[in-house]
ZARO-367764 format. One record per residue (C-alpha): residue in three letters; chain; x, y, z. Coordinates in pm, 1 decimal. Layout:
REM ZARO-367764
<node><resn>ALA</resn><chain>A</chain><u>X</u><v>Y</v><w>Z</w></node>
...
***
This chain:
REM ZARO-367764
<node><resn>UNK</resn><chain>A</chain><u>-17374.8</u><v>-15055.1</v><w>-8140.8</w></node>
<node><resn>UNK</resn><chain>A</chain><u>-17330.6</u><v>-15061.7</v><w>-7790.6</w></node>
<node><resn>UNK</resn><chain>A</chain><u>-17530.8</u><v>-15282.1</v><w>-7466.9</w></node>
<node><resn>UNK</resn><chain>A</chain><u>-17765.8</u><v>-14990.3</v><w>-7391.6</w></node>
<node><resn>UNK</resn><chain>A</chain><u>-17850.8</u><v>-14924.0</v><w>-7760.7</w></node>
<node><resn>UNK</resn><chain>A</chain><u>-18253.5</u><v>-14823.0</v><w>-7801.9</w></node>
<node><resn>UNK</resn><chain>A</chain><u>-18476.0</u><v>-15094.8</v><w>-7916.3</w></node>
<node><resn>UNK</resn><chain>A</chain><u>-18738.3</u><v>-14980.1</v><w>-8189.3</w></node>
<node><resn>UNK</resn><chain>A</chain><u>-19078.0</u><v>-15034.6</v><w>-8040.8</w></node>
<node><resn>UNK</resn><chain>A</chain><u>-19253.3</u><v>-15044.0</v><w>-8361.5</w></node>
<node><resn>UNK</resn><chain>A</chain><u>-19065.4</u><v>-15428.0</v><w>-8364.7</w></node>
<node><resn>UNK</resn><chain>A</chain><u>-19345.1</u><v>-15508.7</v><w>-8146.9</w></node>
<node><resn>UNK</resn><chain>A</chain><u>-19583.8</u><v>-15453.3</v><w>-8391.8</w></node>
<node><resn>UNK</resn><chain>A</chain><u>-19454.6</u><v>-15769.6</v><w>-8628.9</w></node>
<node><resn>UNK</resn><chain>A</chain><u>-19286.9</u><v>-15951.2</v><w>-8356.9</w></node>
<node><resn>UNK</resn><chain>A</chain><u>-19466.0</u><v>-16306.4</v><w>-8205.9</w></node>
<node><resn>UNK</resn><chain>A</chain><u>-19357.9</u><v>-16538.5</v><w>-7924.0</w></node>
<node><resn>UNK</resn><chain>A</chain><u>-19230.2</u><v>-16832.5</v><w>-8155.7</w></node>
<node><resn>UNK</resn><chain>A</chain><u>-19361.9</u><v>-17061.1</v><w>-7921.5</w></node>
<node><resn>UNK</resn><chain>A</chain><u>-19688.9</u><v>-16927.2</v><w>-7891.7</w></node>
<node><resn>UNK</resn><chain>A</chain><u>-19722.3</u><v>-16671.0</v><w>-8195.6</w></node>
<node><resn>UNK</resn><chain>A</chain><u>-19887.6</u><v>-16458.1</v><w>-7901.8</w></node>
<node><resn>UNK</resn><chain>A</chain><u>-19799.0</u><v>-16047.6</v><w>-7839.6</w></node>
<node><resn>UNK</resn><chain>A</chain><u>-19540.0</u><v>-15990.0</v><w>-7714.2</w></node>
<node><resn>UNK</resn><chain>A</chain><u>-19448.3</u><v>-15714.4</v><w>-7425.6</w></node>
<node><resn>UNK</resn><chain>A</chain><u>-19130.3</u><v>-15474.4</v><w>-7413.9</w></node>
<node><resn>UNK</resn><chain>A</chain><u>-18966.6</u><v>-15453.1</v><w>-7014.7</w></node>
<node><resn>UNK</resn><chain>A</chain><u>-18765.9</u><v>-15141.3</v><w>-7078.0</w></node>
<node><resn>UNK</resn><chain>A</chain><u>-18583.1</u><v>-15155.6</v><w>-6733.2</w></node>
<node><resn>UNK</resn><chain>A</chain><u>-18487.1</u><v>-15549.6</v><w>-6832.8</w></node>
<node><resn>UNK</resn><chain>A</chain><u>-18425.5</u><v>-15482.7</v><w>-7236.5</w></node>
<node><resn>UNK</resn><chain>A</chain><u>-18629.7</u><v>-15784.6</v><w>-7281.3</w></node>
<node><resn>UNK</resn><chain>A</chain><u>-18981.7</u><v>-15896.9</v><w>-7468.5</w></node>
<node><resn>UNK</resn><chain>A</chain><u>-19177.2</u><v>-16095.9</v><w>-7207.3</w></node>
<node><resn>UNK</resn><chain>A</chain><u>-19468.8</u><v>-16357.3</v><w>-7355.2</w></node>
<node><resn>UNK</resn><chain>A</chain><u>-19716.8</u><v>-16405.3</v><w>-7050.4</w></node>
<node><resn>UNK</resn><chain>A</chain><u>-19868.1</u><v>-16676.7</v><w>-7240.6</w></node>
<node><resn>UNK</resn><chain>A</chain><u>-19508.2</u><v>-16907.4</v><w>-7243.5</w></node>
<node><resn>UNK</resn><chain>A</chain><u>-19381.1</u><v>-16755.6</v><w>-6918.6</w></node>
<node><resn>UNK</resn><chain>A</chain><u>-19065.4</u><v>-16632.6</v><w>-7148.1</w></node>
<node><resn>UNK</resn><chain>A</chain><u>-18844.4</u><v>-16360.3</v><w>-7171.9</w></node>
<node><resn>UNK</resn><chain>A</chain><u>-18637.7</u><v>-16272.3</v><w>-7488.0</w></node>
<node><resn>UNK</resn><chain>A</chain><u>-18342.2</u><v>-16044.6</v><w>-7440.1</w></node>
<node><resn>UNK</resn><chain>A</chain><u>-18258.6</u><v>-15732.8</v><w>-7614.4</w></node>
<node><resn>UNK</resn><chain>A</chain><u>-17899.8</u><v>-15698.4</v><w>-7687.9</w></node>
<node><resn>UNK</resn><chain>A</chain><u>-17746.4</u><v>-15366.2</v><w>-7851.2</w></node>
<node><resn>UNK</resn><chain>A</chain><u>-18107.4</u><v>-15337.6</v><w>-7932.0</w></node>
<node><resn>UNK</resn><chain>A</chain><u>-18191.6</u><v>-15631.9</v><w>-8128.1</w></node>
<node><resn>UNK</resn><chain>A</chain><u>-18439.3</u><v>-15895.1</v><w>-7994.2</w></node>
<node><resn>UNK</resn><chain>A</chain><u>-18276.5</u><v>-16258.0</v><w>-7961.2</w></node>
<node><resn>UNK</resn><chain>A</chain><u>-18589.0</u><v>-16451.2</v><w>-8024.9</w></node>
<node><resn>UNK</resn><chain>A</chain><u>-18428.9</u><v>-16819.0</v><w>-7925.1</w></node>
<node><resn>UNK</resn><chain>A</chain><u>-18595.4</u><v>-17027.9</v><w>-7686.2</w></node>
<node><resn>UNK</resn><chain>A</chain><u>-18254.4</u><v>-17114.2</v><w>-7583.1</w></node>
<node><resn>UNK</resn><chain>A</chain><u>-18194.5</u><v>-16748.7</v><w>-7488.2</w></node>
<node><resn>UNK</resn><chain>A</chain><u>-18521.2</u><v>-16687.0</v><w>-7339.4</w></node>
<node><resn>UNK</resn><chain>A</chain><u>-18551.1</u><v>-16703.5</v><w>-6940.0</w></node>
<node><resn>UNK</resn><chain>A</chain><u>-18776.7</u><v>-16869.2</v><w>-6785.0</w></node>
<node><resn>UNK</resn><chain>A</chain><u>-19088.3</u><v>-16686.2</v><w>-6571.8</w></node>
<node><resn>UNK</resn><chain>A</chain><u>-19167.2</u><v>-16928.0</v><w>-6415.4</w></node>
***
């Protein structure tokens, strides 16, 4: 799978921050699931979320 492969959007559906358990939103242009509530972003690489705090960047 390449860098620009499609993410599924019906992940949203079962997919939580795991630091707040809150929804979570897709940023098509950024390939990344932002949580508002912990000012996060999780990447999306060759269309899989990395759900790692470590990976996440911070919004703040």
């Amino acid at each position: 799978m390449s860098d620009t492969a499609e993410f599924d959007r019906r992940m949203l559906e079962a997919l939580v921050c795991p630091v707040t358990q809150s929804v979570l939103a897709y940023d098509a242009a950024a390939q990344e699931l932002v949580s508002k509530t912990a000012k996060l972003a999780f990447p999306i690489r060759s269309g899989i979320p990395i759900m790692l705090v470590s990976e996440a960047r911070n919004l703040s």
